[in-house]
C-alpha positions, 0 to 999 in steps of 0.5 A: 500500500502506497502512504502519502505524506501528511501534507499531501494527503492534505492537499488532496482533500483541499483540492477534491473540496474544492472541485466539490464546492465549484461544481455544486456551485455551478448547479446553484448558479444554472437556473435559478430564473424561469418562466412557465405558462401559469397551470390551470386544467382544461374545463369543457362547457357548453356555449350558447349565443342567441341574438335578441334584438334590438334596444334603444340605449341612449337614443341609439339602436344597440344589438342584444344578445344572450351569453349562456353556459352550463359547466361542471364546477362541484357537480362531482362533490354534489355541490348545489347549483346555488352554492358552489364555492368557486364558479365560472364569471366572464367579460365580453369585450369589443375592440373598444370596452366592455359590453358585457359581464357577469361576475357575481353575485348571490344568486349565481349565474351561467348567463349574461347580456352582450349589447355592442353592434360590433361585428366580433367580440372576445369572451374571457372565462374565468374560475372565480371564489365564490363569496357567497359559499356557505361551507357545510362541513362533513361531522365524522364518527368512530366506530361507537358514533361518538362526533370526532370533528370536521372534515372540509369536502375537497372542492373538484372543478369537473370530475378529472382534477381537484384543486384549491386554484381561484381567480384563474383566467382561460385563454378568450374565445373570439365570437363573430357575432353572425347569426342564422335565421333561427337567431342563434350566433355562430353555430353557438347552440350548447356548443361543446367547448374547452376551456384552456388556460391563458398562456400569455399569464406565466410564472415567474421564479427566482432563486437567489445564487448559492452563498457560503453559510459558514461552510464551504458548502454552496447554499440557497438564498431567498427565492421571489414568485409572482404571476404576470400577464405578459400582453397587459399594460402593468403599473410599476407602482414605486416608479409610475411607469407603465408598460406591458408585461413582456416588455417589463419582463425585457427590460428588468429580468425574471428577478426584479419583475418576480418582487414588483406588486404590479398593478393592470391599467385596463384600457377600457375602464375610467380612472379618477383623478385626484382633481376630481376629474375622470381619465381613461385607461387609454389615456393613461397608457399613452401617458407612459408615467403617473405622477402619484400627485395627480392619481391615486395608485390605489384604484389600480388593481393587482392582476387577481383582482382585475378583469381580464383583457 
């Protein structure tokens, strides 16, 4: 058996550490940003859009219509129609606001009103909480029927999946609002659709590079996550720019766009200043910058709390 000197023995244990602590730290450094579609399941419903006829809105002939939907949230853990805790909401929108919607209430609804006389229209589906649930837990028993507790009844969003997802957004569908002779829009009559999930809304992660904590084994830092639409006008609320998500997500990086409470700056809604005065979403994206002296950034929705466009 060969025997090496003390201090060579030495400096191989040096030298394979250090291979050690290099090579892990190169794992730590690769990755550590990423972006990925944000999940949701595939939901199927059926589609009606049946053309109504005309109305007068403010001395103006408008063409109505009636959106509907039947959908299979809760059906498979016998949830109640009227008392389901999560529901399908939507937002119609033309190209130039929002002509109809429905996105709550106490007595749940699968139906809207459409009135535009646009030629198209874009549907926005979206899995919402329901915040009029009344939560009935299951009372369990032991053997000798004495009550043990309660047990919440896991909620199932058509059958193949469960979940605890709210306020999760579905890619549009875009609707030609051409109707037959029979009024019905498009072949839209209890039309099979499926729902999937929006990919233009991604995750996003960040792990910070490993650091020497004390030893010099490589360790992880903080990590940062955040969800972002990346076609959506985004109010960086510490600067008062705004730009679309894809364009903040260029020019700043997984990292600093992954801690940054974004805000959505709809196009189609009306803002208030702080004079008193009403400005559009429109106007306020072509501003580019907001001064917070002249609008209050509170009005300004995070992207769970904010329609979909």
């Amino acid at each position: 058996m060969i025997h090496f000197p003390y201090f060579i023995r030495l400096l191989l244990i040096l030298q394979i550490t250090l291979f050690c602590f290099t090579l892990n730290a190169q794992i730590v450094k690769r990755n550590t940003s990423s972006t990925v579609p944000h999940y949701i399941p595939d939901l199927e419903i059926q589609l009606s859009v049946i053309f109504e006829g005309k109305i007068k809105v403010n001395g103006e002939q408008i063409n109505s219509y009636s959106l509907s939907w039947k959908d299979t949230i809760g059906t498979f853990n016998d949830f109640p129609d009227q008392n389901r805790p999560y529901e399908l909401q939507v937002v119609v929108r033309d190209k130039d606001t929002i002509v109809g919607r429905y996105t709550g209430l106490s007595t749940q609804m699968r139906h809207c009103a459409i009135l535009t006389n646009a030629e198209k229209v874009e549907v926005f589906f979206m899995i919402r909480r329901n915040l009029f649930f009344q939560n009935k837990p299951v009372v369990t028993s032991n053997s000798e029927g004495n009550r043990q507790g309660v047990t919440i009844p896991k909620v199932n969003l058509g059958g193949h999946f469960s979940t605890s997802l709210s306020n999760q957004e579905y890619t549009p569908i875009e609707i030609q609002l051409e109707k037959d002779s029979q009024n019905i829009v498009s072949h839209y009559d209890k039309k099979n659709i499926i729902l999937k999930g929006n990919e233009s809304i991604v995750d996003l992660y960040y792990q910070n590079k490993g650091a020497l904590n004390p030893d010099p084994m490589p360790r992880f830092g903080p990590s940062y996550k955040n969800v972002m639409p990346l076609n959506r006008y985004l109010l960086h609320p510490k600067i008062g720019k705004i730009k679309k998500g894809k364009r903040w997500l260029f020019f700043k990086g997984v990292k600093k766009c992954a801690y940054v409470d974004f805000k959505v700056v709809d196009p189609h809604l009306n803002y208030l200043l702080k004079n008193g005065q009403k400005i559009t979403g429109k106007q306020l994206i072509k501003n580019k910058k907001l001064d917070p002296d002249f609008i209050d950034f509170n009005q300004f929705q995070r992207l769970y709390n904010s329609l979909p466009y």
